[in-house]
N, C-alpha and C positions, 0 to 999 in steps of 0.2 A: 444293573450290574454294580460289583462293588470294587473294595480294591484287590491289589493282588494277592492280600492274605486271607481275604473272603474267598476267592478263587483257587487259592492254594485248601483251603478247608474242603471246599467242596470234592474237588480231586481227591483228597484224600475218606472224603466219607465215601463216597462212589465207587472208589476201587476197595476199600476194606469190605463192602456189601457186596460189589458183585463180583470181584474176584477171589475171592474168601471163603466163600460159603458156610466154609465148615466151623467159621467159626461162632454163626448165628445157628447150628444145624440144632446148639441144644434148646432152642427156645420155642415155647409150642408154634404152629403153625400158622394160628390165628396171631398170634405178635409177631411172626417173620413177616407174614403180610399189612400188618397195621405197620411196623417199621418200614418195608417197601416203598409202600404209601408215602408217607413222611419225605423219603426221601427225591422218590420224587417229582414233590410237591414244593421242594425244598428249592429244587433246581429249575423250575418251572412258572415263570419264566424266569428270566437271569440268567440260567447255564446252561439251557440246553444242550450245546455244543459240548459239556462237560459229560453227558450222558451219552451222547452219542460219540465219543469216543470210548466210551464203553458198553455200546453196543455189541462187542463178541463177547464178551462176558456175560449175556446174559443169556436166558434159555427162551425159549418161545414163549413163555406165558409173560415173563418180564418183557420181550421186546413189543408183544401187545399192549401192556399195560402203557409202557413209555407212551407206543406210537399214538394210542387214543388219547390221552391226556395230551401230548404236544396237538393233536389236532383239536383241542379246545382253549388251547392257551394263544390269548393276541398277546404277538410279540410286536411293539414297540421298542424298542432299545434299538437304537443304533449299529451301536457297538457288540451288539450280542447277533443282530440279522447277518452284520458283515462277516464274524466269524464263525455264523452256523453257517450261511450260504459257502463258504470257503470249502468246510469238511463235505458237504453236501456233492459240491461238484466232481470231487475226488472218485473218478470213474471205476478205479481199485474197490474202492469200498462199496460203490453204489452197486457193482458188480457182484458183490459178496453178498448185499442183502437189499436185493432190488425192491421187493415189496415194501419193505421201511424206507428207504427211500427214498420210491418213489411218492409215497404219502405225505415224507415231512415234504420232496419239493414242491407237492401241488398246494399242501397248505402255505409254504413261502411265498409263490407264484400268486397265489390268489390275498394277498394279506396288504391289508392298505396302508400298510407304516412300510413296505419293503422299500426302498428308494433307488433310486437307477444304478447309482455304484455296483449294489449287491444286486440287484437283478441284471446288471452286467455278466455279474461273474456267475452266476446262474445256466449262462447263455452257453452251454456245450456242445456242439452238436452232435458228441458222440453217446452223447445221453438224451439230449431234444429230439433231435431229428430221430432218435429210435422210437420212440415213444407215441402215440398220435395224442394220446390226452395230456402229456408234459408239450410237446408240441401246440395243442389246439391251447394250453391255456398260459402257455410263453405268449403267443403273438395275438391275443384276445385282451391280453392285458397291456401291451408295449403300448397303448398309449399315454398310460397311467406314468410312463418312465420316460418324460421329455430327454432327458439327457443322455440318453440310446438314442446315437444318429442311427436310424433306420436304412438310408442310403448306403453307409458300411455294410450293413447286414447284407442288404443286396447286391454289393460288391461283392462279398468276399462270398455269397454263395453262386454268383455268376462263376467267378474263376475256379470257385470248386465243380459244378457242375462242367465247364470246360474239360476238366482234369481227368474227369468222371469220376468225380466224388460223392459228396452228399449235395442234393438238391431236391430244393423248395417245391412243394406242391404250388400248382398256377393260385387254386384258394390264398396259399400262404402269400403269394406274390403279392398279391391284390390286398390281402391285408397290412401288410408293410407298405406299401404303397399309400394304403388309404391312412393309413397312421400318418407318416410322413409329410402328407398333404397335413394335414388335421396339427402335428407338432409344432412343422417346421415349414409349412408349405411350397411352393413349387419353387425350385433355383436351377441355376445351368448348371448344378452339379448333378440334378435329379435328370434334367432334359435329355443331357448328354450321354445321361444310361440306359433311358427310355429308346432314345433315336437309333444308339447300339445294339438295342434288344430286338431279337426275333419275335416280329410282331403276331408270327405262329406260337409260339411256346415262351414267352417273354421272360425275362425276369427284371425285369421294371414293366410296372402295368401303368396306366393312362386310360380313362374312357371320360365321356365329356362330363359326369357326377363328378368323380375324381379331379380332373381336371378344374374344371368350377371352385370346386372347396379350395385345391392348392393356389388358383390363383388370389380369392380372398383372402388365403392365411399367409401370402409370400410375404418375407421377414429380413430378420440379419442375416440367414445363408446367402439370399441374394442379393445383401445390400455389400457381404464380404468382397464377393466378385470384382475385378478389375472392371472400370469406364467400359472398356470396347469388348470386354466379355457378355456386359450386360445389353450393351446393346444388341452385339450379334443373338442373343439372348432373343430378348423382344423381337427381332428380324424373324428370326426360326419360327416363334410362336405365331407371328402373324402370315406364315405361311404354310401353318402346318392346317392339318386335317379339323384342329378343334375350334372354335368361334372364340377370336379373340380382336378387340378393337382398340381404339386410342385412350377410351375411357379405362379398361385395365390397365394400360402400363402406366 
């Protein structure tokens, strides 16, 4: 990305092209499309998020065009993932043109420069949770994004599910779950929602794999905990269901 007068340029080629039309209309065909091209090529990577704000300006052969080229282009930049992921999540728009949408989020989702910020704000459920393949490849990839506490995640779809909201497939539980071991591994902030959880339908999962991993990876969430949190902590463990001895704590 450049500065704001590069960004002010772009905006303004983008909207003379696709909002315009008429004013490329005299030029043969074959150079409205070699211009197309150019442009954007021009925007890609660096301004993506400049094209898809003009997304309804364009017709169905240009929103192809766009969407194939964005899905070849690795976006690195920062500052360009943070405010494509922003326009992306905008459930208005997503809702206007699901199919482009839903393409640039899978290429987002699946892109190894995204970083947790932006794959935070990614996290909609009114666009995840509709979805099985934005769904299946939000939480296939959550481990890739340490700084997504996962234990939120599971909070806050317990109390939706409570509500009768949106709620987690048991698969997706258990994959938050194994994340969370794997990120940040086991704490009393994890136990204590595991213990609360319906060991029929859960939403905090534990089985003794699971369990194993998070006790190896436990860390600062449970070094945070208060003295007699953590003890009672270790007390619980050592009386619960799963093999746990002196040697772990």
């Amino acid at each position: 990305m450049g500065d704001s007068s590069t960004e002010n340029n772009h905006h303004l080629i983008t909207r003379t092209f696709f909002s315009k039309p008429e004013l490329l209309s005299v030029l043969p065909e074959n150079e409205r499309l070699d211009l197309e091209n150019k442009v954007l090529a021009y925007s890609l990577p660096g301004y993506s998020y400049v094209l898809l704000d003009w997304i309804n300006k364009m017709d169905s052969r240009q929103q192809e065009a766009f969407i194939s080229l964005f899905e070849k282009t690795d976006l690195k930049d920062s500052q360009e993932n943070s405010i494509l992921c922003y326009r992306l999540a905008d459930k208005g728009n997503f809702s206007k043109y699901p199919v482009i949408f839903k393409r640039a989020y899978l290429h987002m989702l699946q892109n190894p420069s995204l970083d947790s910020n932006s794959a935070s704000t990614l996290f909609k459920k009114e666009i995840i949770l509709e979805d099985d393949d934005l769904r299946n490849a939000f939480f296939a990839n959550l481990v890739r994004w340490p700084a997504i506490n996962g234990i939120n995640i599971l909070k806050s779809m317990a109390d939706s599910k409570e509500q009768g909201g949106y709620a987690l497939k048991q698969e997706d539980v258990k994959r938050i779950s194994t994340t969370v071991m794997e990120n940040r591994g086991l704490s009393p902030d994890f136990w204590r929602g595991y213990q609360a959880s319906d060991k029929n339908n859960p939403t905090f999962y534990l089985d003794n794999e699971i369990f194993r991993l998070g006790i190896e990876k436990v860390g600062d969430d449970c070094l945070r905990e208060r003295g007699d949190s953590i003890v009672s902590f270790l007390k619980s463990l050592s009386e619960s269901e799963f093999e746990f001895n002196s040697e772990d704590a």
